[in-house]
C-alpha distance (Angstrom), angle and dihedral (degrees) to the residues before:
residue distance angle dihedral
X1 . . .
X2 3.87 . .
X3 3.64 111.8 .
X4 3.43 89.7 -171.5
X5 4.54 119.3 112.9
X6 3.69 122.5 -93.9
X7 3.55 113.4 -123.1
X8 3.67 115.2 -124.0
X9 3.66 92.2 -131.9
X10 3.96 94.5 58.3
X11 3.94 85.1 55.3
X12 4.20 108.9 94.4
X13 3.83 114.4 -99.0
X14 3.70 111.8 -103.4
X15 3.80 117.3 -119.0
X16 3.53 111.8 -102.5
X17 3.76 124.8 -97.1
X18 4.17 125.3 -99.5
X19 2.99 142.8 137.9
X20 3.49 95.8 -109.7
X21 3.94 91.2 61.4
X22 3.48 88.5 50.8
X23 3.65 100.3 59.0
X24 3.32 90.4 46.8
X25 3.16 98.9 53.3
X26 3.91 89.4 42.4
X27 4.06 82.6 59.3
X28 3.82 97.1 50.3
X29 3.95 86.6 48.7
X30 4.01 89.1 47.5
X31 4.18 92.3 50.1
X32 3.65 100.0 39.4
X33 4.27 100.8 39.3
X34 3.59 101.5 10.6
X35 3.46 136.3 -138.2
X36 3.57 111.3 -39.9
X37 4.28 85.5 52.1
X38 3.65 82.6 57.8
X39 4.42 102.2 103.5
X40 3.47 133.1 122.5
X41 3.34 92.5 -110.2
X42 3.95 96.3 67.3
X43 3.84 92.2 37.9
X44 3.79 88.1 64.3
X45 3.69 91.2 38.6
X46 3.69 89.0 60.2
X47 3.82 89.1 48.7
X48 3.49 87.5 45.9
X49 3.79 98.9 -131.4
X50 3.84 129.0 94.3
X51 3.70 132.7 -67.8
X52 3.78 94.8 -113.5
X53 3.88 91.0 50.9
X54 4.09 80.7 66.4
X55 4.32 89.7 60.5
X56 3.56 89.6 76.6
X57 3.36 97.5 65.1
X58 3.68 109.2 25.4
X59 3.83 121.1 27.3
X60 3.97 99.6 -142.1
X61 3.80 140.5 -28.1
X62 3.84 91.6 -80.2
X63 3.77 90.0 58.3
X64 4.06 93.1 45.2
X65 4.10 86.6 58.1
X66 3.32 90.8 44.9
X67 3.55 89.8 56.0
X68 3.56 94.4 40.3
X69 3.60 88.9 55.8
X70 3.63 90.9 52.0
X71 3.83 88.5 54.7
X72 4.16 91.1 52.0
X73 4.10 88.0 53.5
X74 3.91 84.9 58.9
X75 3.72 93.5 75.7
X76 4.07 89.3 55.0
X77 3.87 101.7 117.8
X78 4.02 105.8 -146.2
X79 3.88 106.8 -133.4
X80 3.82 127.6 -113.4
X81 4.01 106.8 176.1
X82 3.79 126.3 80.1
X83 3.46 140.0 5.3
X84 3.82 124.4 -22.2
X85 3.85 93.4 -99.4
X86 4.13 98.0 42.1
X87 4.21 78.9 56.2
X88 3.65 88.5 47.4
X89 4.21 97.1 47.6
X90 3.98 83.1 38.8
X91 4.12 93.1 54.7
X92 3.89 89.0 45.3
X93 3.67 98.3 45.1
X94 4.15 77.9 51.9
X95 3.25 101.3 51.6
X96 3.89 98.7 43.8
X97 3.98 85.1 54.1
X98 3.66 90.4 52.2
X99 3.52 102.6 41.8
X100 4.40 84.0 41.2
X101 3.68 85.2 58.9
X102 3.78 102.4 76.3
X103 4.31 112.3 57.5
X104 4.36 99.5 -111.8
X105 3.80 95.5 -0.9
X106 4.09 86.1 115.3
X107 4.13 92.1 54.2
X108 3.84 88.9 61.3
X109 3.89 86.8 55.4
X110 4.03 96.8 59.2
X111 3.43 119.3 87.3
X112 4.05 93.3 0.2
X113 3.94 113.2 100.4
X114 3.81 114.3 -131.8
X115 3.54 115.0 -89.6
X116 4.29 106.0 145.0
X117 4.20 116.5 104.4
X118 3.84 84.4 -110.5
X119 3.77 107.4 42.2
X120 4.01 85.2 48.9
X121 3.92 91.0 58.5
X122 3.62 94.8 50.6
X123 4.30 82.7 52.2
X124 3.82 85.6 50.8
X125 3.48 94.8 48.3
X126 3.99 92.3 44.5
X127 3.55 96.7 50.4
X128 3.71 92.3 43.0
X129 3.77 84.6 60.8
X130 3.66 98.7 47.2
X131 3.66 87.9 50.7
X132 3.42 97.1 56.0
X133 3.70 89.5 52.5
X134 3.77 93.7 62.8
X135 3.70 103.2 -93.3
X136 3.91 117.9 145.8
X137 3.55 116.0 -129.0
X138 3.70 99.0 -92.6
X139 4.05 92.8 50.7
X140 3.37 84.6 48.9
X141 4.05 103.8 50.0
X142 4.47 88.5 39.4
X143 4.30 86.4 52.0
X144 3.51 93.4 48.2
X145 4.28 90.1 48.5
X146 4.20 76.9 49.7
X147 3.60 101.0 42.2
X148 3.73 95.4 50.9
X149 3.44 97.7 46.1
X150 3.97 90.9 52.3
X151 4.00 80.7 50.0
X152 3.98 93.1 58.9
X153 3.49 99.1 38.7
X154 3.63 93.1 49.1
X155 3.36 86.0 51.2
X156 3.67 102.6 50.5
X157 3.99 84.7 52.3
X158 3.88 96.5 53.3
X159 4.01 83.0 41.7
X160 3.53 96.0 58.9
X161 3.66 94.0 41.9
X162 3.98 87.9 47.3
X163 4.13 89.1 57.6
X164 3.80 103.0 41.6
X165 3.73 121.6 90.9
X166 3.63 96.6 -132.7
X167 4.05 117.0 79.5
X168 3.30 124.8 -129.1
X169 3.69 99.7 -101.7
X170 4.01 80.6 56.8
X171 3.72 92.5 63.7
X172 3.85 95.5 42.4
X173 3.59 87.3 54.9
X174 3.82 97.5 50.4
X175 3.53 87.4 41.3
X176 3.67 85.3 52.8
X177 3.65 94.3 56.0
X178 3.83 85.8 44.4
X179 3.99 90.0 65.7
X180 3.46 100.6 30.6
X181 3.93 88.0 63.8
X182 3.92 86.4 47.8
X183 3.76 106.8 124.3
X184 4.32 100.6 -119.4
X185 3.75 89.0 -145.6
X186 4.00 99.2 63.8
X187 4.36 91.4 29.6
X188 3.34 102.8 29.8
X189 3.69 96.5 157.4
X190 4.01 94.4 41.2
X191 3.80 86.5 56.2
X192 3.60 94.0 37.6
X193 3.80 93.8 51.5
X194 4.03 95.4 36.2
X195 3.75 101.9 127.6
X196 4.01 96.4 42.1
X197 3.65 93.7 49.5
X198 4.09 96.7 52.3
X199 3.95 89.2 23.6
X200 4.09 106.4 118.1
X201 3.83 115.2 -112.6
X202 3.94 138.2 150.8
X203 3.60 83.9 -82.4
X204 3.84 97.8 161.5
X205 3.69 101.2 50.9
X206 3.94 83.0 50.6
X207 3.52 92.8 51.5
X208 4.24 93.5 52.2
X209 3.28 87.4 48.7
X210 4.15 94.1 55.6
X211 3.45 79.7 45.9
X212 4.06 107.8 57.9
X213 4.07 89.9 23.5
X214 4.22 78.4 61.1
X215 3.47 98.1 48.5
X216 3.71 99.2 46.5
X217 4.13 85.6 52.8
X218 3.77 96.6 54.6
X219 2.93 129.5 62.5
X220 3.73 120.9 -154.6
X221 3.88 115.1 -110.5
């Protein structure tokens, strides 16, 4: 083996810094090693380059997942068949798989107000929708506050599922054994209501539908 140096020239040029590279590569690091792996420190490693070299581009790890959640929302189709509100159940359903897809993406979501290129068209596109189904501005502007915060906390839910090891029927059935240990005396209508309340059902389609039937019925005062 040669013992003689490698010239820095013969070595293949580095791909240029942006911020675009660096969510990406923030999202590879998130799918493949989850969360915890996630630190500035292994982003640039994967860049090969140093962790300061990454300041000029995002300011800190919170603003790289906010980013990278931005970047996750660009995969949301926006809906074009049916009626206003099947568009409007079909963009949320979208967006809570998208955001769901990436382990804690849908925690940076709740309690931040949209601000990313992406997030903002899916806001658009939501209050477009409400508007055409005869919602005054301030309905419209209070339902989208609701309907995106249903959207990240669903989200955060099927996340967490989505990165345990158990399945879902494996928490129902702990849960299960939960209740049915529940003495009927102190939670009588837990106990009483035990096989409804962990039974399966098309839960989430129920649940938009509380949600838009509710904000057609009140108005905002």
């Amino acid at each position: 083996m040669s013992s003689e140096p490698i010239s820095r020239r013969a070595r293949p040029a580095k791909a240029p810094l942006s911020r675009d590279v660096i969510v990406r590569t923030g999202l590879e690091i998130l799918d493949r090693h989850g969360l915890d792996a996630l630190t500035m420190r292994r982003v640039a490693k994967e860049l090969d380059t140093g962790p300061a070299s990454l300041y000029v581009y995002v300011a800190n790890r919170d603003d790289l997942m906010a980013a990278m959640l931005d970047e996750a929302l660009a995969r949301v189709p926006l809906p074009t068949e049916g009626t206003w509100q099947e568009r409007l159940k079909a963009l949320i359903t979208a967006a809570v798989a998208a955001m769901s897809r990436h382990e804690g993406l849908a925690a940076v979501a709740l309690g931040a107000i949209p601000t990313g290129d992406n997030a903002l068209l899916v806001i658009d596109h939501m209050l477009a929708l409400l508007k055409e189904g005869g919602l005054d501005d301030t309905a419209a502007a209070w339902a989208v506050d609701l309907l995106y915060l249903h959207i990240a906390a669903a989200a955060a839910e099927q996340s967490t599922y989505d990165t345990k090891e158990s399945t879902e029927a494996d928490t129902l059935a702990e849960a299960d054994r939960r209740y049915a240990a529940l003495p009927a005396d102190r939670y009588p209508m837990v106990t009483s209501l035990r096989e409804v309340l962990l039974a399966p059902g098309n839960r989430d389609t129920w649940g938009l539908d509380v949600l838009v039937n509710g904000i057609l019925n009140t108005p905002a005062r």
